[in-house]
CHARMM-style PDB file with segment names, atoms N, HN, CA, C and O in Angstrom:
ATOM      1  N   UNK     1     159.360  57.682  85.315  1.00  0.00      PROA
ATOM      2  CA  UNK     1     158.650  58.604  86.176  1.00  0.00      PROA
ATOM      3  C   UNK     1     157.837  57.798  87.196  1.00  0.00      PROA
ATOM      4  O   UNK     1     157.059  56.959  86.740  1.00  0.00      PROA
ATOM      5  N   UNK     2     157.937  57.972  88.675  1.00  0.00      PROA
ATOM      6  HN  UNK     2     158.569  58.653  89.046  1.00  0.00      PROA
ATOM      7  CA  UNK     2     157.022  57.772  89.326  1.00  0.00      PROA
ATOM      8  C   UNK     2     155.818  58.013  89.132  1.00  0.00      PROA
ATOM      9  O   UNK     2     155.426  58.945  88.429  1.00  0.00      PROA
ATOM     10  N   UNK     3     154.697  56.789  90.037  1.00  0.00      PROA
ATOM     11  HN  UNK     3     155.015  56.032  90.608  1.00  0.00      PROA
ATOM     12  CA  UNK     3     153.554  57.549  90.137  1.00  0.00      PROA
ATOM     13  C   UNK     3     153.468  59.086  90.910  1.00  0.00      PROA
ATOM     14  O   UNK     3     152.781  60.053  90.581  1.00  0.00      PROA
ATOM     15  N   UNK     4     154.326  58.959  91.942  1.00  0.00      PROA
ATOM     16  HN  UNK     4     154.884  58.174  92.209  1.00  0.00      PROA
ATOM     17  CA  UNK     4     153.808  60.575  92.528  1.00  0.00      PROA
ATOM     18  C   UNK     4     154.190  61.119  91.951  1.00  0.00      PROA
ATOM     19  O   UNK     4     153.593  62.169  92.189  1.00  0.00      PROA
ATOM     20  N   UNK     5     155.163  61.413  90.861  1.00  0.00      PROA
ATOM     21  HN  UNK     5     155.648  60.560  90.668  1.00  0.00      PROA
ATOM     22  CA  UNK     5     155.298  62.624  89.599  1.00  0.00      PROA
ATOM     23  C   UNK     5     154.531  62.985  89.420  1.00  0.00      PROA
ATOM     24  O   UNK     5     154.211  64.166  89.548  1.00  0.00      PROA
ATOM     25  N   UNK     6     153.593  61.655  88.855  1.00  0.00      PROA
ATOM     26  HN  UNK     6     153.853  60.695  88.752  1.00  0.00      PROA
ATOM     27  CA  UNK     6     152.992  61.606  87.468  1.00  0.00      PROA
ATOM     28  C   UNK     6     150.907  62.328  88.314  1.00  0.00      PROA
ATOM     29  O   UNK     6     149.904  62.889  87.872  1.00  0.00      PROA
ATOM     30  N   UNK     7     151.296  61.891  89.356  1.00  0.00      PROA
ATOM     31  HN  UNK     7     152.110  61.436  89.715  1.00  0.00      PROA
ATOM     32  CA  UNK     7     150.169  62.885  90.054  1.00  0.00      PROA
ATOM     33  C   UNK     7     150.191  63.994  90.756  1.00  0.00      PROA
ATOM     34  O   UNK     7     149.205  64.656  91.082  1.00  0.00      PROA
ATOM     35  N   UNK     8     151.751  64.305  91.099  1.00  0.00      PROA
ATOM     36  HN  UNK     8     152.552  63.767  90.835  1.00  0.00      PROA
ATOM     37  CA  UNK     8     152.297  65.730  91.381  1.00  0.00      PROA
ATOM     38  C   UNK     8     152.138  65.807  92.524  1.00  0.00      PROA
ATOM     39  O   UNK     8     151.779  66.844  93.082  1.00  0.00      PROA
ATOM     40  N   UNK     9     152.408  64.573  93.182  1.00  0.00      PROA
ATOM     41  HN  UNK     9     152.700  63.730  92.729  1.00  0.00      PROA
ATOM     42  CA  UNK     9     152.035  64.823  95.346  1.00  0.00      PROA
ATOM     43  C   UNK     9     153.760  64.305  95.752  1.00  0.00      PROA
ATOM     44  O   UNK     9     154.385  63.307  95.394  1.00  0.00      PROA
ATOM     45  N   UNK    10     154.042  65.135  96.389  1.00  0.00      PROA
ATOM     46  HN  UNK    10     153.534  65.946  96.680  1.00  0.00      PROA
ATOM     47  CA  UNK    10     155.239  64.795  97.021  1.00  0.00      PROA
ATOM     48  C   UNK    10     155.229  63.885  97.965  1.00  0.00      PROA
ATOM     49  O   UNK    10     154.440  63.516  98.835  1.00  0.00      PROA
ATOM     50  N   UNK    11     156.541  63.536  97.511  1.00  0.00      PROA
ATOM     51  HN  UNK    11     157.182  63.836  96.804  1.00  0.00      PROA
ATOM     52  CA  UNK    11     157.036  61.896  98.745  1.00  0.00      PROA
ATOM     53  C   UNK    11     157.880  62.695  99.959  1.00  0.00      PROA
ATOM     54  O   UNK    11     158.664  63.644  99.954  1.00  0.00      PROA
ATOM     55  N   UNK    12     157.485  62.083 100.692  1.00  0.00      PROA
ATOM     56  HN  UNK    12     156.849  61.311 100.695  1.00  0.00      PROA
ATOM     57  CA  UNK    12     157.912  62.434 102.304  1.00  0.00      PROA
ATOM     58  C   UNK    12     158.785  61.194 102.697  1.00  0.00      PROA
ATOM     59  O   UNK    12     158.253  60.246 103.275  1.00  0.00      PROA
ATOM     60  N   UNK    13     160.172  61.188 102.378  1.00  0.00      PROA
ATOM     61  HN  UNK    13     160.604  61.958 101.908  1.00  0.00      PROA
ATOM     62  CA  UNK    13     160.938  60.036 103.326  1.00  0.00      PROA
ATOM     63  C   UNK    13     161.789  60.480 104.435  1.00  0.00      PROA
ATOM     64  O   UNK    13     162.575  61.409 104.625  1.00  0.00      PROA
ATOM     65  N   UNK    14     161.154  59.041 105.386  1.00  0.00      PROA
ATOM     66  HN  UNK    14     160.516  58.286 105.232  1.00  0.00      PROA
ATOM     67  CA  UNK    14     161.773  58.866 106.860  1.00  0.00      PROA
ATOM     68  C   UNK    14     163.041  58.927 106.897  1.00  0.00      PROA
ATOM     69  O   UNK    14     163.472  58.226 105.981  1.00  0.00      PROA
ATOM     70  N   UNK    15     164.377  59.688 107.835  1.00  0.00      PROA
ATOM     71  HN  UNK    15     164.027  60.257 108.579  1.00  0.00      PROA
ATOM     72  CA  UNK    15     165.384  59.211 107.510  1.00  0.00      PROA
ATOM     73  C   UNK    15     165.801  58.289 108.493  1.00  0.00      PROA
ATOM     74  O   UNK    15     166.926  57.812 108.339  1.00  0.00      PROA
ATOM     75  N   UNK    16     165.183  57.962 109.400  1.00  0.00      PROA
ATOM     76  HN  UNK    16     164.270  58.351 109.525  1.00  0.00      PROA
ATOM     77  CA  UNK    16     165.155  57.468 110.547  1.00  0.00      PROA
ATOM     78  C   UNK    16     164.785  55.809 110.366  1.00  0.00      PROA
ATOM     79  O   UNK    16     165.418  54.907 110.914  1.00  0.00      PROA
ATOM     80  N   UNK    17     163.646  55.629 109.494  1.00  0.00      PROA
ATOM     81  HN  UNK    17     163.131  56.361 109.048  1.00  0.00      PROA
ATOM     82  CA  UNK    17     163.391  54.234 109.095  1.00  0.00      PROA
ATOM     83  C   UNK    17     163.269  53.849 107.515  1.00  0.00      PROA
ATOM     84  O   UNK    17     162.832  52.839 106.963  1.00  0.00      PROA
ATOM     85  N   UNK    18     163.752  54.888 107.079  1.00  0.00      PROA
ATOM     86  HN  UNK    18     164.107  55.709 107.528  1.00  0.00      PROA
ATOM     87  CA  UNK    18     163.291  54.590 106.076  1.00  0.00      PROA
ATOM     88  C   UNK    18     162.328  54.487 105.408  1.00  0.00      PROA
ATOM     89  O   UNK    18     162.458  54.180 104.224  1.00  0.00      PROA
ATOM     90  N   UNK    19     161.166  54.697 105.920  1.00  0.00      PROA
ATOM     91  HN  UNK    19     161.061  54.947 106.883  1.00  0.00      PROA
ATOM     92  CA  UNK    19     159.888  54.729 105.053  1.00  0.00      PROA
ATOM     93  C   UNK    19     159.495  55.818 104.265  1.00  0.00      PROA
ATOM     94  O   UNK    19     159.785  56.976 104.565  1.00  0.00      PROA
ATOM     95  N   UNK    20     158.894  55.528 103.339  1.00  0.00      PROA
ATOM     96  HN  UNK    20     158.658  54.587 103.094  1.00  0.00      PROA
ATOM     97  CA  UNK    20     158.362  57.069 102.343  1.00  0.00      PROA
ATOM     98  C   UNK    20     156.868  57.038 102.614  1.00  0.00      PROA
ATOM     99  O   UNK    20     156.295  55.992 102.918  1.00  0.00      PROA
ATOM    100  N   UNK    21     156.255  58.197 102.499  1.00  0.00      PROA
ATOM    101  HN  UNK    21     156.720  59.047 102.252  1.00  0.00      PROA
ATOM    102  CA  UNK    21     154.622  58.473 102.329  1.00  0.00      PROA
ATOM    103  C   UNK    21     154.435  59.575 101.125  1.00  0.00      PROA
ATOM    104  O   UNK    21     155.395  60.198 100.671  1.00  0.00      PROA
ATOM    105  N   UNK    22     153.476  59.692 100.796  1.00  0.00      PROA
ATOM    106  HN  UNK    22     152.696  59.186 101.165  1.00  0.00      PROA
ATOM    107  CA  UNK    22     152.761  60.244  99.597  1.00  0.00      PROA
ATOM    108  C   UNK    22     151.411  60.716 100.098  1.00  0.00      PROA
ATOM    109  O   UNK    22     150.346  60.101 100.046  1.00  0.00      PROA
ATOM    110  N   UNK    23     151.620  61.769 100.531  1.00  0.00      PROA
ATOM    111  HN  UNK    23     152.486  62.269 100.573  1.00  0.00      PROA
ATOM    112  CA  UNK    23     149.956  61.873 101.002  1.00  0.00      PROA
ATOM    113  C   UNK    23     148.793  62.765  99.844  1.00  0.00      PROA
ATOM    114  O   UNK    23     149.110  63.779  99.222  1.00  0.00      PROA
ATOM    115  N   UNK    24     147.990  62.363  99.805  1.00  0.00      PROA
ATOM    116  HN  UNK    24     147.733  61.539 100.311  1.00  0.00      PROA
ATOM    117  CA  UNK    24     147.482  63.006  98.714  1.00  0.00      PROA
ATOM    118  C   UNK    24     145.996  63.508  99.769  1.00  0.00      PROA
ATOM    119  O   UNK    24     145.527  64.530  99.268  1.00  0.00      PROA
ATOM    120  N   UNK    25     145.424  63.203 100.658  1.00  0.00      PROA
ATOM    121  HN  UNK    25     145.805  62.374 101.066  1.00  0.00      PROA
ATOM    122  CA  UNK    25     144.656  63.741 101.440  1.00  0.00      PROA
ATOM    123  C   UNK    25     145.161  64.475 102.561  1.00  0.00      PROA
ATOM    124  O   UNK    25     144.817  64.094 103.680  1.00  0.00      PROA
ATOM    125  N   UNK    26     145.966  65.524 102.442  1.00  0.00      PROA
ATOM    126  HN  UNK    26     146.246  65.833 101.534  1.00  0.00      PROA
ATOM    127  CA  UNK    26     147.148  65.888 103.653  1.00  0.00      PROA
ATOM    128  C   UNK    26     146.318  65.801 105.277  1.00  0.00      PROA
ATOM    129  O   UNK    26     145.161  66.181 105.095  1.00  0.00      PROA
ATOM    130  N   UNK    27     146.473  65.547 106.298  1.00  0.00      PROA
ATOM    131  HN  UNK    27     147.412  65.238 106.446  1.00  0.00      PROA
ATOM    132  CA  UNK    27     146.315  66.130 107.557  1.00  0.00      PROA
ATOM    133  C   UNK    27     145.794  67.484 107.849  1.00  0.00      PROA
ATOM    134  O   UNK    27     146.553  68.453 107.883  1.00  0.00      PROA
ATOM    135  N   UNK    28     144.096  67.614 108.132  1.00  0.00      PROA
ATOM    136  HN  UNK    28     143.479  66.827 108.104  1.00  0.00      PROA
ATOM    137  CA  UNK    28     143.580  68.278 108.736  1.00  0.00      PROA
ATOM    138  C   UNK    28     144.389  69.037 110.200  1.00  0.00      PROA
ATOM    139  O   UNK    28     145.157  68.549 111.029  1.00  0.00      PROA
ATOM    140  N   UNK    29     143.968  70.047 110.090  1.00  0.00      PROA
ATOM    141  HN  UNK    29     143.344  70.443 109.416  1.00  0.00      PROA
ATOM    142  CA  UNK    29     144.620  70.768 111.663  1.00  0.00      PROA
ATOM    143  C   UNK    29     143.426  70.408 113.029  1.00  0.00      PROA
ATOM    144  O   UNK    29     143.513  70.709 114.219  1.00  0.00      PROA
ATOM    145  N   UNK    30     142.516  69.780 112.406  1.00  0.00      PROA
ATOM    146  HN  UNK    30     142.446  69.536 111.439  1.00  0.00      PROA
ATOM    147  CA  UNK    30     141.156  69.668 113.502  1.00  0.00      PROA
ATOM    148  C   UNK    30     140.925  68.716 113.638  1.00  0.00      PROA
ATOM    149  O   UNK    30     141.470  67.836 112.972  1.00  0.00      PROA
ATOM    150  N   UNK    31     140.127  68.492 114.448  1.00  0.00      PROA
ATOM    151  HN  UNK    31     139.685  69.207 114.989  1.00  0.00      PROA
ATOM    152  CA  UNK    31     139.108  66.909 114.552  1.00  0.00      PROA
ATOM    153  C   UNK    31     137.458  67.199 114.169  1.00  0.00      PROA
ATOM    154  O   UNK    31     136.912  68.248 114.511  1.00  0.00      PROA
ATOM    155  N   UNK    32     136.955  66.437 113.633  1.00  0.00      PROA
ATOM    156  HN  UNK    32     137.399  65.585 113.355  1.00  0.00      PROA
ATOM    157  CA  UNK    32     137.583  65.223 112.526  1.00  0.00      PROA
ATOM    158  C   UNK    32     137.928  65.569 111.478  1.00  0.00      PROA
ATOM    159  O   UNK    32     137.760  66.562 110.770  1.00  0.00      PROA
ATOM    160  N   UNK    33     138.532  64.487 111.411  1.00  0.00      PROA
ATOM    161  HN  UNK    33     138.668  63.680 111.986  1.00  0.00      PROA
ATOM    162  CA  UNK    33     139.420  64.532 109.744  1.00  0.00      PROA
ATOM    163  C   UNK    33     139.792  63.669 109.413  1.00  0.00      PROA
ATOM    164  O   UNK    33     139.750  62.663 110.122  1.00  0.00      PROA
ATOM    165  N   UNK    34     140.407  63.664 107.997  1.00  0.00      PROA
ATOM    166  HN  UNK    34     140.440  64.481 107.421  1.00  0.00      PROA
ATOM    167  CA  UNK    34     140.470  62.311 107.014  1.00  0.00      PROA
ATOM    168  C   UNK    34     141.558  62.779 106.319  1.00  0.00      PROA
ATOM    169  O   UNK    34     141.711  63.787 105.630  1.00  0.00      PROA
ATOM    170  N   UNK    35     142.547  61.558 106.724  1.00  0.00      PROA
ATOM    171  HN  UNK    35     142.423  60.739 107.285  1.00  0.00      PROA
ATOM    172  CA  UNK    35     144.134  62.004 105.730  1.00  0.00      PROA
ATOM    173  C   UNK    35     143.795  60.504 104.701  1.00  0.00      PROA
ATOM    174  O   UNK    35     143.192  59.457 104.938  1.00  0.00      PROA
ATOM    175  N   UNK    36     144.482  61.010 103.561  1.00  0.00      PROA
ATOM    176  HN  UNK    36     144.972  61.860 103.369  1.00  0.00      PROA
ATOM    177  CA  UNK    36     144.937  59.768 103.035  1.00  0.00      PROA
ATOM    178  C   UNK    36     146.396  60.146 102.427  1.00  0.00      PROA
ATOM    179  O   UNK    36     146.764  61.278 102.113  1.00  0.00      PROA
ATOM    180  N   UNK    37     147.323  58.653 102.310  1.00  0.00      PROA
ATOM    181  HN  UNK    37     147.024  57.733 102.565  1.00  0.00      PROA
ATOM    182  CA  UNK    37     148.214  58.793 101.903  1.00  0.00      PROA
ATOM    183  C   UNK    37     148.510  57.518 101.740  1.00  0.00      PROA
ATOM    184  O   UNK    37     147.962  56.631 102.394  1.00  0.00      PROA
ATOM    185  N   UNK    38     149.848  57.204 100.414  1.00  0.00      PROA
ATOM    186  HN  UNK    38     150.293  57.925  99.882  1.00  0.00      PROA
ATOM    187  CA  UNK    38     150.340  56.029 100.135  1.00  0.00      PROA
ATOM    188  C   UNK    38     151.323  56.072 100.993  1.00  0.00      PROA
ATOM    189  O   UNK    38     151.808  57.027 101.600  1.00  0.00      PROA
ATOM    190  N   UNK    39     151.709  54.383 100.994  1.00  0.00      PROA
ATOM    191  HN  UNK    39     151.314  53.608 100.501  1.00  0.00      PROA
ATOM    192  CA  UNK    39     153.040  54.576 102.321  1.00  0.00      PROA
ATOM    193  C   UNK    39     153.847  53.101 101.913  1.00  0.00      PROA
ATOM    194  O   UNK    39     153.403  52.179 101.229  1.00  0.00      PROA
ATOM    195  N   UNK    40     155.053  53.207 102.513  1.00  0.00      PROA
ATOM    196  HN  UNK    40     155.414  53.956 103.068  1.00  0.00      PROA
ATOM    197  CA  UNK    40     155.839  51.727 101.985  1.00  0.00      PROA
ATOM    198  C   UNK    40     155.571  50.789 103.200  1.00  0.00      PROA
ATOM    199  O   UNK    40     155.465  51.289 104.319  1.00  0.00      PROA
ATOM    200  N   UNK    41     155.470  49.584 103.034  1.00  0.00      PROA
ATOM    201  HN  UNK    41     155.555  49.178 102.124  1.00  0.00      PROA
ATOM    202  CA  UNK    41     155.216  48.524 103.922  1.00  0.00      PROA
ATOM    203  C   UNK    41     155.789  47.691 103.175  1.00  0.00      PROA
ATOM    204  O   UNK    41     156.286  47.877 102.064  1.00  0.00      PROA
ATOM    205  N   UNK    42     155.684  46.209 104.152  1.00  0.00      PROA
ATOM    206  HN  UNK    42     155.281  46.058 105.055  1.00  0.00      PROA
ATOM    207  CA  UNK    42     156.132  45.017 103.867  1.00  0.00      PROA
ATOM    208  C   UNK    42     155.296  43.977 102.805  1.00  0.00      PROA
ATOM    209  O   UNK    42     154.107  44.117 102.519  1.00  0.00      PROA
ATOM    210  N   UNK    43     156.027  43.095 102.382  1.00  0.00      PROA
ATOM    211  HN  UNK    43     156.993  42.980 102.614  1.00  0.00      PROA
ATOM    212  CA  UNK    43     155.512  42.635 101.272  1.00  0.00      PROA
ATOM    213  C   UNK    43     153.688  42.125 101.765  1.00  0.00      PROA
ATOM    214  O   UNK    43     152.774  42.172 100.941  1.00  0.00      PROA
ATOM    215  N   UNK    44     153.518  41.741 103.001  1.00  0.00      PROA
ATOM    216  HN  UNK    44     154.260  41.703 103.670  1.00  0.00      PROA
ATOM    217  CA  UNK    44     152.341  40.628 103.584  1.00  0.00      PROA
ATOM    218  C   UNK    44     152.194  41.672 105.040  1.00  0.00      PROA
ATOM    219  O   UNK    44     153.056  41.812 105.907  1.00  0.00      PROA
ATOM    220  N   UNK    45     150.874  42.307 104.989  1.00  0.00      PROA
ATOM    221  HN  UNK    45     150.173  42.193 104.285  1.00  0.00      PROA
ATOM    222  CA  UNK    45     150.589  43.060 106.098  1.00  0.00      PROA
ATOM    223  C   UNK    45     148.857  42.498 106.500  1.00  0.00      PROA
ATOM    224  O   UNK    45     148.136  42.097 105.586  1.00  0.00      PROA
ATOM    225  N   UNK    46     148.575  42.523 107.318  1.00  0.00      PROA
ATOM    226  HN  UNK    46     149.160  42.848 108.061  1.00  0.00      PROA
ATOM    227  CA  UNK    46     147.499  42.200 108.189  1.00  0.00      PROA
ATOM    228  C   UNK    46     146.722  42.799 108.100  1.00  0.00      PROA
ATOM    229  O   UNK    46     146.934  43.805 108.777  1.00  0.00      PROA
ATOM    230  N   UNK    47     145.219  42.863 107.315  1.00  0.00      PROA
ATOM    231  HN  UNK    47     145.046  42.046 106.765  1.00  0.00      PROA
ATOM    232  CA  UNK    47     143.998  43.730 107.254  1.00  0.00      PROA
ATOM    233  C   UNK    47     143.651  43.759 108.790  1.00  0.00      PROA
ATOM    234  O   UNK    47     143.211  42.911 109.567  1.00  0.00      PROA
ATOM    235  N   UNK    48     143.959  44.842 108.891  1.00  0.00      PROA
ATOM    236  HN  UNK    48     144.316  45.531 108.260  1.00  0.00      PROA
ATOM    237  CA  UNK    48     143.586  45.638 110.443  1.00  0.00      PROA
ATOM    238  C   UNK    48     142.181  46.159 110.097  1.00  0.00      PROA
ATOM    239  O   UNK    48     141.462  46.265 111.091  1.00  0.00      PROA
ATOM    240  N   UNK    49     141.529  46.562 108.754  1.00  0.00      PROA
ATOM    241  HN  UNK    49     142.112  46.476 107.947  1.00  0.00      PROA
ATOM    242  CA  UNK    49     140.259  47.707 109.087  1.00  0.00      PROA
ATOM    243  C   UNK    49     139.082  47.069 109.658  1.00  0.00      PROA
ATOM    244  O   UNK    49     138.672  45.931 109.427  1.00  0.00      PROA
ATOM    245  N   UNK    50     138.706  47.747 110.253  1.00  0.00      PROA
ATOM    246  HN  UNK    50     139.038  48.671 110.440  1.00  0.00      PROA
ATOM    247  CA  UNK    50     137.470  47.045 110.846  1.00  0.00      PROA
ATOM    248  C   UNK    50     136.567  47.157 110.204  1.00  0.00      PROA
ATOM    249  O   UNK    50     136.946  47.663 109.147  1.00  0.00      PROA
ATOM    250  N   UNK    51     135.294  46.945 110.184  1.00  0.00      PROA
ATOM    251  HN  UNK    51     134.986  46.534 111.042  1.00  0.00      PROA
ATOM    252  CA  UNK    51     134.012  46.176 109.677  1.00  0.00      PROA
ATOM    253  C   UNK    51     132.846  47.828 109.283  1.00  0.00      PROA
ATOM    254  O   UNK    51     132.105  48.094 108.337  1.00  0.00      PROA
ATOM    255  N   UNK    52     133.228  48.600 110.579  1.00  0.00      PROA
ATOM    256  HN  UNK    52     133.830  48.384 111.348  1.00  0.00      PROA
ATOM    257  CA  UNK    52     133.204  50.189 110.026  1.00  0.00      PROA
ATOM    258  C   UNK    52     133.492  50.867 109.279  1.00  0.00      PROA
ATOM    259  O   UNK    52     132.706  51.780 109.024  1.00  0.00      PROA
ATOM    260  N   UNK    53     134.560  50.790 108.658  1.00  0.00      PROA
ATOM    261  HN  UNK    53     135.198  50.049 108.865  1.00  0.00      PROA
ATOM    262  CA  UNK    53     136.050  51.999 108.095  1.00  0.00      PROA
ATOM    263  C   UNK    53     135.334  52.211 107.419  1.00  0.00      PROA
ATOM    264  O   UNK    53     135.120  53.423 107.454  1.00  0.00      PROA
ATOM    265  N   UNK    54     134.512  51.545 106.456  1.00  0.00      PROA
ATOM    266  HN  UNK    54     134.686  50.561 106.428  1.00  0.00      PROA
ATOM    267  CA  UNK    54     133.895  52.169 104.932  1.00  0.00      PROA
ATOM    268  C   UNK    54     132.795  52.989 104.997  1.00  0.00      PROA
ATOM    269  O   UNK    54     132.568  53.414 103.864  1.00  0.00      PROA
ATOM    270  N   UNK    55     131.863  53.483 105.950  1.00  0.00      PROA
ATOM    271  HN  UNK    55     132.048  53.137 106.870  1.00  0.00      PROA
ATOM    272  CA  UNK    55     130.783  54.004 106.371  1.00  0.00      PROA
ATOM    273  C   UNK    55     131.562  55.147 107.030  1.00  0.00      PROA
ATOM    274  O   UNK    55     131.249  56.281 106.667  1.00  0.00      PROA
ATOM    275  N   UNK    56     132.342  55.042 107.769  1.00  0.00      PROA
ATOM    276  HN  UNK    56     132.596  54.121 108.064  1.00  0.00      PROA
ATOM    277  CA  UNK    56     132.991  55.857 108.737  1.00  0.00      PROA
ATOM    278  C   UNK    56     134.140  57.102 107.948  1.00  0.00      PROA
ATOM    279  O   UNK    56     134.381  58.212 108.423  1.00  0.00      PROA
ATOM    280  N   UNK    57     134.599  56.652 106.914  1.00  0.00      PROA
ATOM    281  HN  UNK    57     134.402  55.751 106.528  1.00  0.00      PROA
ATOM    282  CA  UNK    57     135.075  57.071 105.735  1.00  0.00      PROA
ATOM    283  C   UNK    57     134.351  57.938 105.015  1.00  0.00      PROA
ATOM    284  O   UNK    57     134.793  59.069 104.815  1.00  0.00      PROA
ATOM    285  N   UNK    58     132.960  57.486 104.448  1.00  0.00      PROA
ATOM    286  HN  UNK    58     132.601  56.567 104.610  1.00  0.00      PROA
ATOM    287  CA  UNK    58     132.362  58.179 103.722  1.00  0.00      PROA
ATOM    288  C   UNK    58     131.711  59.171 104.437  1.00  0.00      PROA
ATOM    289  O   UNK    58     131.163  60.070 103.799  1.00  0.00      PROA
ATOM    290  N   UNK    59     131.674  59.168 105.647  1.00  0.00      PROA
ATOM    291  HN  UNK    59     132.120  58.438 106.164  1.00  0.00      PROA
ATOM    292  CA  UNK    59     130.698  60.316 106.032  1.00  0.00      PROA
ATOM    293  C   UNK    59     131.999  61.369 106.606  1.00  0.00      PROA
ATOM    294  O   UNK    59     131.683  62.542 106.807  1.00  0.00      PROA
ATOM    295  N   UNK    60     133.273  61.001 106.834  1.00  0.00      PROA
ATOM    296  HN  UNK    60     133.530  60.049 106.670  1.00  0.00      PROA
ATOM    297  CA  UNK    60     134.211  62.063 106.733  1.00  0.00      PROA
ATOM    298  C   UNK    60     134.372  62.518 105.782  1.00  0.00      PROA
ATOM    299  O   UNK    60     134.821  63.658 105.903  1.00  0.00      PROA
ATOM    300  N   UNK    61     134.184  62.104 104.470  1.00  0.00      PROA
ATOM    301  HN  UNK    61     133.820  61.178 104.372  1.00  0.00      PROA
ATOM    302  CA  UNK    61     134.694  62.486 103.643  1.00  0.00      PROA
ATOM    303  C   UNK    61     133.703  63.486 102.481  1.00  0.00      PROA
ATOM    304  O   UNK    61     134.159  64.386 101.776  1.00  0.00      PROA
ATOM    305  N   UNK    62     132.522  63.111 102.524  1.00  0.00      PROA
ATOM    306  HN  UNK    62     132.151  62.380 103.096  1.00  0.00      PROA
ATOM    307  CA  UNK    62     131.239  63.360 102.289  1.00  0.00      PROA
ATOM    308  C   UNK    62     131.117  64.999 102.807  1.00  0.00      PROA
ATOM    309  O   UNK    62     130.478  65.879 102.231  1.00  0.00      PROA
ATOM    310  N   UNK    63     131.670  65.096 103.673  1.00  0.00      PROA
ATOM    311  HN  UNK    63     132.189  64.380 104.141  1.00  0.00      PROA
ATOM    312  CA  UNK    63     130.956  66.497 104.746  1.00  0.00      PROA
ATOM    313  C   UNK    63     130.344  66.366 106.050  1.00  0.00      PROA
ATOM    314  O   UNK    63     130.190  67.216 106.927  1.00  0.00      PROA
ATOM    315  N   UNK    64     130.016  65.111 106.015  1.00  0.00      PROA
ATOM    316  HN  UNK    64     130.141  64.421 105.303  1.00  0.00      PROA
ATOM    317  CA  UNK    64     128.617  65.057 107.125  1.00  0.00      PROA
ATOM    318  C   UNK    64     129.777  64.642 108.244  1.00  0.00      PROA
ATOM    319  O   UNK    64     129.391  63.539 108.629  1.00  0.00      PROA
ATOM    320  N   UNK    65     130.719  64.888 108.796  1.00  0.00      PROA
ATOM    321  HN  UNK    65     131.032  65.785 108.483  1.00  0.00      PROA
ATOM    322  CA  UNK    65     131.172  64.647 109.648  1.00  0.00      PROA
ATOM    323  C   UNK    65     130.817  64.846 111.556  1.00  0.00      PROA
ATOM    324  O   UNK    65     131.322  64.362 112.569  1.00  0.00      PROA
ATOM    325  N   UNK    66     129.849  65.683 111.317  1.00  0.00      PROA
ATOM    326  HN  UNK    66     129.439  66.076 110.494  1.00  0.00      PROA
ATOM    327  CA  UNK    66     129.299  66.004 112.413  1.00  0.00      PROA
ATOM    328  C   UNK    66     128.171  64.679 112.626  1.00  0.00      PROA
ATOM    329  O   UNK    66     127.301  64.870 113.475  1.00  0.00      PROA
ATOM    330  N   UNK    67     128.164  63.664 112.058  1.00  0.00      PROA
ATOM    331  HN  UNK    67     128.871  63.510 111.368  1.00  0.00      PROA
ATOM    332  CA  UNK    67     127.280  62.379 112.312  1.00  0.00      PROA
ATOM    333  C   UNK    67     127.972  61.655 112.945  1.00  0.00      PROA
ATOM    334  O   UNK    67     127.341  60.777 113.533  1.00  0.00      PROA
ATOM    335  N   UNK    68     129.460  61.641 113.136  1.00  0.00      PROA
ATOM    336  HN  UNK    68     129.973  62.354 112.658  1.00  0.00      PROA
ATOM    337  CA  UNK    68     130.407  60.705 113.299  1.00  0.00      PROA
ATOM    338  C   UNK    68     130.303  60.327 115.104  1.00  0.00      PROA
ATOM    339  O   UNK    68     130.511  61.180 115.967  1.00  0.00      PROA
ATOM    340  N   UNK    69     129.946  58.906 115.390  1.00  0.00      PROA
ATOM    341  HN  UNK    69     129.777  58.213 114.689  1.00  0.00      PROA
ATOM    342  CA  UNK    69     130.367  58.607 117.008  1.00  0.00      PROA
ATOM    343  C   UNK    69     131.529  59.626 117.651  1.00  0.00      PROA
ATOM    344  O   UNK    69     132.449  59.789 116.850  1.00  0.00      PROA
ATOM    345  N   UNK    70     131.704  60.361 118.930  1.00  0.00      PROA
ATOM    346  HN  UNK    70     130.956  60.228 119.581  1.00  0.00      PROA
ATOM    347  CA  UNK    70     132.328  60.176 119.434  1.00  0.00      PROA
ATOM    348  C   UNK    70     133.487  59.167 120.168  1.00  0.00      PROA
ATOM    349  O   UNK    70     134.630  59.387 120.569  1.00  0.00      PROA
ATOM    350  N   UNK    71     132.647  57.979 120.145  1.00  0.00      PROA
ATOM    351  HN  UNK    71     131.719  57.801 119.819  1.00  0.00      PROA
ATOM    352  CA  UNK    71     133.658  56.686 120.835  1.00  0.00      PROA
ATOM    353  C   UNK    71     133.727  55.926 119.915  1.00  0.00      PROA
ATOM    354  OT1 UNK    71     134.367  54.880 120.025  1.00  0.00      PROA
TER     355      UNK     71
END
C-alpha cells in the first residue's frame, strides 16, 4: 500500500511528463492561500525557500492571513 492510500489523498499523474502530485492541502479558489502537496522530483533538487517561507507559512496557515505583505 502506498502512502497516499494509507492517508486517503489521491495521486494526480501528469500524462504529459510524467509527474505525480498528492495534494493534501488542495488549492484555494482565492488569494491568499496555501496549497500543500507531495510531488515527484529528481533525486538532488536545490533549496529554493527563502529565509521567509516559515513565518509566511504560518500566518497563512494560522488564519491571520490578512497580515501577509502584499509584495
Amino acid at each position: 500500500m502506498s502512502i497516499s492510500e494509507r492517508h486517503g489523498i489521491d495521486v494526480e499523474h501528469d500524462p504529459v511528463y510524467g509527474r505525480a502530485r498528492a495534494w493534501v492541502r488542495p488549492r484555494a479558489k482565492g488569494w491568499p492561500m496555501a496549497e500543500e502537496l507531495f510531488a515527484t522530483a529528481p533525486a538532488r533538487v536545490i533549496d529554493k525557500q527563502d529565509n521567509n517561507f516559515e513565518r509566511h507559512w504560518d500566518a497563512l496557515v494560522s488564519g491571520s492571513a490578512a497580515q501577509l505583505p502584499l509584495s
